[in-house]
C-alpha positions in Angstrom: 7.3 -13.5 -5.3 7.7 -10.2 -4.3 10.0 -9.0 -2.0 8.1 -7.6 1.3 8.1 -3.6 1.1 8.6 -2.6 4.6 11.7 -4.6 5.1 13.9 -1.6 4.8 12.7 0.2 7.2 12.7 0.9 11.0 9.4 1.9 11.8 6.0 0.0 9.6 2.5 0.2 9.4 0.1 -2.4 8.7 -3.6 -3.0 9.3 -4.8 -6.1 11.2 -3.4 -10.0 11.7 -2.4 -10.6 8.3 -1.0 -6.9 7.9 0.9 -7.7 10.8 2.0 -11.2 9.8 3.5 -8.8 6.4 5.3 -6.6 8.4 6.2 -8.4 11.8 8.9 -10.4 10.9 12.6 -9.2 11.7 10.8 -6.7 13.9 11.7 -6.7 17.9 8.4 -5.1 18.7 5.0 -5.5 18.0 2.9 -2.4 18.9 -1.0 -3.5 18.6 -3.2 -0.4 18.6 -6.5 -0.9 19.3 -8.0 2.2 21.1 -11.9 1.1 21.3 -11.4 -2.5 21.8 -13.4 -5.2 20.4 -10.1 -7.1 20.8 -9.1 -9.2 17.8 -6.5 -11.7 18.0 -3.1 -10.4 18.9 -0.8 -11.0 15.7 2.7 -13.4 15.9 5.5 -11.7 16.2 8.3 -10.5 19.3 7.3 -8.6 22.5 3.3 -7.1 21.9 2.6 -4.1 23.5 -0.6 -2.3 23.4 -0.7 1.2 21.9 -3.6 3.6 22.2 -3.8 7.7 22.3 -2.6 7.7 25.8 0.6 5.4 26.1 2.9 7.0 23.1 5.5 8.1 24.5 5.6 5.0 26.5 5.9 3.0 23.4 8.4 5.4 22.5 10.4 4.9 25.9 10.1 0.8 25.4 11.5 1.1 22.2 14.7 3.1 23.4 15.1 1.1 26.5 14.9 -2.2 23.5 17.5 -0.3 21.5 20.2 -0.1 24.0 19.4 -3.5 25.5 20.3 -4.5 21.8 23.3 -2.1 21.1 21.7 -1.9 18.3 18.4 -0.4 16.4 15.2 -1.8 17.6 12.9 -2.1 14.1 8.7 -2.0 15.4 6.0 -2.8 13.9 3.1 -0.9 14.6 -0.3 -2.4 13.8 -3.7 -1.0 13.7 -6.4 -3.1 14.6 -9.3 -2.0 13.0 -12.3 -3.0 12.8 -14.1 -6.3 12.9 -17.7 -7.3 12.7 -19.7 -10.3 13.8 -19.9 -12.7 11.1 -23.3 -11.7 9.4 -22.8 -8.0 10.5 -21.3 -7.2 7.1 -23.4 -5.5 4.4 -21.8 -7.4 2.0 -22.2 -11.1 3.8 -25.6 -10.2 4.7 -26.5 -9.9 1.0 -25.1 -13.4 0.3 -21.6 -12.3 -1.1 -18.1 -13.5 -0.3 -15.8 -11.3 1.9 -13.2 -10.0 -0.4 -10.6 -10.2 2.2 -10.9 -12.8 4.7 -9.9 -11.2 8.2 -9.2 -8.0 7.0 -10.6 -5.6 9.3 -12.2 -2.5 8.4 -10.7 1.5 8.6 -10.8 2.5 12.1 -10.0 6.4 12.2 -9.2 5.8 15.8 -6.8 3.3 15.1 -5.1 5.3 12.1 -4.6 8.2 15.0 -3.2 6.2 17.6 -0.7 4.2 15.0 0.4 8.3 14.0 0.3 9.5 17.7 3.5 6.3 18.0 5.1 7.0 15.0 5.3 10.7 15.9 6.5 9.8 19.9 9.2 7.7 18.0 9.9 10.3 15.7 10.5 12.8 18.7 13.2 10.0 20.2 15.1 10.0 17.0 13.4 6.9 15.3 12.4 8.3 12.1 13.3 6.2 9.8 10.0 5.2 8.7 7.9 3.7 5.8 5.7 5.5 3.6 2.4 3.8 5.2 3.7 4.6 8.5 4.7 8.3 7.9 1.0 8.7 6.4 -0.7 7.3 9.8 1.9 10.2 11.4 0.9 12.7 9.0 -2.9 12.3 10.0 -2.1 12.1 13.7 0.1 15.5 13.3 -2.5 17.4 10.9 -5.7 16.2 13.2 -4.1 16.2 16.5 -6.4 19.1 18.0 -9.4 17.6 16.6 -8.7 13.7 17.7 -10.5 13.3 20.7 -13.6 14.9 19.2 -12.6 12.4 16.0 -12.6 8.9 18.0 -15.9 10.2 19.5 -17.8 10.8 16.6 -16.2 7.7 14.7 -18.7 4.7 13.8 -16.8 2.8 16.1 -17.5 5.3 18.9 -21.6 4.9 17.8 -21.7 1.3 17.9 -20.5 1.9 22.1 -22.1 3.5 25.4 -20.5 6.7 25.0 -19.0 5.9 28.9 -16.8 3.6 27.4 -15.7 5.6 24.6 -15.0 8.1 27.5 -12.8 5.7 29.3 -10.7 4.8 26.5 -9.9 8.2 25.6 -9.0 8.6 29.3 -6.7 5.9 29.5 -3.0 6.8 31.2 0.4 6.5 29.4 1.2 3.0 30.9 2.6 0.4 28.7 0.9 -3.0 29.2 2.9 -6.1 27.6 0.2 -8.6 26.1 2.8 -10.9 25.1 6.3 -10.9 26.5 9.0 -11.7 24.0 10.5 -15.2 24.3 13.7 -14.0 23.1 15.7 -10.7 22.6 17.0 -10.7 19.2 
């Protein structure tokens, strides 16, 4: 078996539950982005905070304040949600044909911008020692970032809502809101 790629590093990237359940473990934090909610299930794993376009530095803060709770480095996860369809919404199912990947979500620019708008807030703090998957989600972020309001609004996830609500959650404040509390500080 090979040996999970990630590891290594401080900072990871990974798409969805089962990217998550690749690159969660030995982490302290779980950051689930998911900035036009259709809420999947939030992955296993340590503390889970949400992460969106407004709240990076705040993930950015939580992670320092984890760091010197430890005395030591805090390692994060940082997982996009993506997309997910209702079952029979999927081109593919609807034409009879077996999802490739079970639960694997589809690309959600959104989510790929938020994940880089963390990285980078870590990267300002001094956390920068990331993975390739995650520096590429930071790369889009910092390439696109006068363009990714206009982005998430024009996205097919953005179409598929009342534009009021895509409004809202491009207007959401830098608060950090827990969605599962670690049991334990490693």
């Amino acid at each position: 078996m090979a040996a999970r790629t990630q590891e290594k590093y401080q900072v990871r990237f990974a798409w969805g539950t089962g990217g998550a359940a690749r690159i969660a473990p030995g982490t302290h934090l779980v950051v689930w982005v998911d900035v036009l909610p259709a809420s999947a299930q939030v992955p296993d794993g340590p503390e889970v905070v949400l992460g969106h376009l407004g709240n990076a530095t705040a993930v950015a803060e939580r992670v320092t304040r984890l760091q010197a709770e430890r005395g030591d480095r805090c390692v994060v996860a940082i997982v996009a949600a993506g997309r997910h369809h209702a079952p029979g919404d999927d081109a593919a199912e609807a034409a009879g044909e077996a999802a490739d990947v079970p639960d694997a979500p589809d690309f959600a620019v959104e989510d790929l911008l938020a994940a880089g708008a963390v990285v980078d807030a870590l990267a300002e703090v001094g956390i920068d020692h990331t993975s390739p998957e995650a520096a590429a989600a930071c790369a889009a972020y910092t390439g696109l970032r006068r363009a990714v309001k206009h982005l998430v609004s024009a996205s097919e996830a953005a179409a598929a809502l009342e534009p009021a609500d895509v409004r809202a959650a491009l207007a959401v404040d830098g608060q950090l809101e827990t969605l599962r509390e670690s049991s334990s500080r490693a």
